[in-house]
C-alpha positions in Angstrom: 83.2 112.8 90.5 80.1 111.9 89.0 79.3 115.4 88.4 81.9 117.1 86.1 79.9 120.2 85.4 79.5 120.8 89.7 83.3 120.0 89.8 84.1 122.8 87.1 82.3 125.6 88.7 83.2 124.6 92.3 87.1 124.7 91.6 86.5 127.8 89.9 84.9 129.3 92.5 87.6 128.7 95.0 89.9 130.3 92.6 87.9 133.4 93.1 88.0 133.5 96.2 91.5 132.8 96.7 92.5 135.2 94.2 89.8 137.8 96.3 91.8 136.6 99.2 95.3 137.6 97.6 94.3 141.1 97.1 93.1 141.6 100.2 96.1 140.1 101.8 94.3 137.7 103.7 95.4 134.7 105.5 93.9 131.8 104.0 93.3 128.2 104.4 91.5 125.5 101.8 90.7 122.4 103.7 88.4 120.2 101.9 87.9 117.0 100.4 89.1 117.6 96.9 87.8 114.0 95.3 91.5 113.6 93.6 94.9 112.8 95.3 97.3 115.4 94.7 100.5 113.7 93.9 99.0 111.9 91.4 96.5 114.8 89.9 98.4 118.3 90.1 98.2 118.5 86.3 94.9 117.3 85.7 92.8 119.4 88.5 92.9 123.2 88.3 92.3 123.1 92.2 95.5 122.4 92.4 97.3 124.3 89.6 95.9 127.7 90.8 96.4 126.5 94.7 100.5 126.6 93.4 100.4 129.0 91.7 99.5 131.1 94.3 102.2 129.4 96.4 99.7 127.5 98.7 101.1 124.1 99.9 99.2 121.0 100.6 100.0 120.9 105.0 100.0 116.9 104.2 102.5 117.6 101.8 104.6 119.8 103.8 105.0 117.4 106.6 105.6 114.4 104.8 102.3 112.8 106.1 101.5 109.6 103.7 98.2 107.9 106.1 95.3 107.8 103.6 92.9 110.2 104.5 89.9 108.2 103.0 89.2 104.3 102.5 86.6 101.8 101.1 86.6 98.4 100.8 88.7 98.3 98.1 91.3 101.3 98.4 92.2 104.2 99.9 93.7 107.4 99.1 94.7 111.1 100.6 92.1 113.1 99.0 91.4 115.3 101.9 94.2 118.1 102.8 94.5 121.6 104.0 96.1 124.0 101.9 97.8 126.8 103.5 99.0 130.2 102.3 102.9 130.9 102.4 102.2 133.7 105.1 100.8 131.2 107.2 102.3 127.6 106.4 105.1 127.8 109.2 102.4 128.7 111.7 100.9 125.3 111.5 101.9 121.5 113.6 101.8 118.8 111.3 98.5 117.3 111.0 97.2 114.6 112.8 95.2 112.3 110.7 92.0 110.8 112.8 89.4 108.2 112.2 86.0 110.0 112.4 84.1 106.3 111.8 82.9 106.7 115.9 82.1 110.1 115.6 80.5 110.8 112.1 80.2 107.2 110.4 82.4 108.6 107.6 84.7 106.9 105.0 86.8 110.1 105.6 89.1 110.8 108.0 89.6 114.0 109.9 93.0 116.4 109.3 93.9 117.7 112.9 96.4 120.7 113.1 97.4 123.6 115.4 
């Protein structure tokens, strides 16, 4: 990102929430674009350190699902997911991954579960 600072305080304020979320006994799902693939960035993003911590898994992850969930010109990576708590995970299809460029002219693609 080109906004470190914004990038800090975000991932720490999903970390509050999910740890809010935990002692409520909530079910809980992160989807989001998280700017960083995951197999290549689990030690480097807190995001994601806290996210396994807390025994969330990556539904992408979980399924086996490789399709790129975002592309330029030039490359394209899985930097979108959903991120499920372990109460929850089994409860979930394997994710469809769609191409929104009809429907919202984005370089991203949409995650589609049940």
């Amino acid at each position: 990102t080109n906004h470190p600072d914004l990038l800090t305080r975000t991932q720490k304020m999903v970390q509050l929430w999910i740890n809010e979320a935990k002692a409520r006994s909530w079910h809980t799902i992160v989807p989001g674009d998280f700017n960083a693939n995951m197999s290549f960035n689990k030690k480097t993003f807190p995001i994601f350190a806290d996210l396994m911590i807390h025994n969330f898994t990556s539904l992408l992850e979980f399924y086996n699902v490789t399709i790129p969930t975002w592309h330029s010109s030039q490359s394209s990576s899985q930097i979108d997911d959903i991120w499920l708590s372990p109460d929850i995970l089994l409860d979930f299809d394997s994710s469809v991954i769609e191409n929104a460029a009809d429907s919202t002219n984005s370089d991203h693609k949409i995650i589609r579960t049940t």
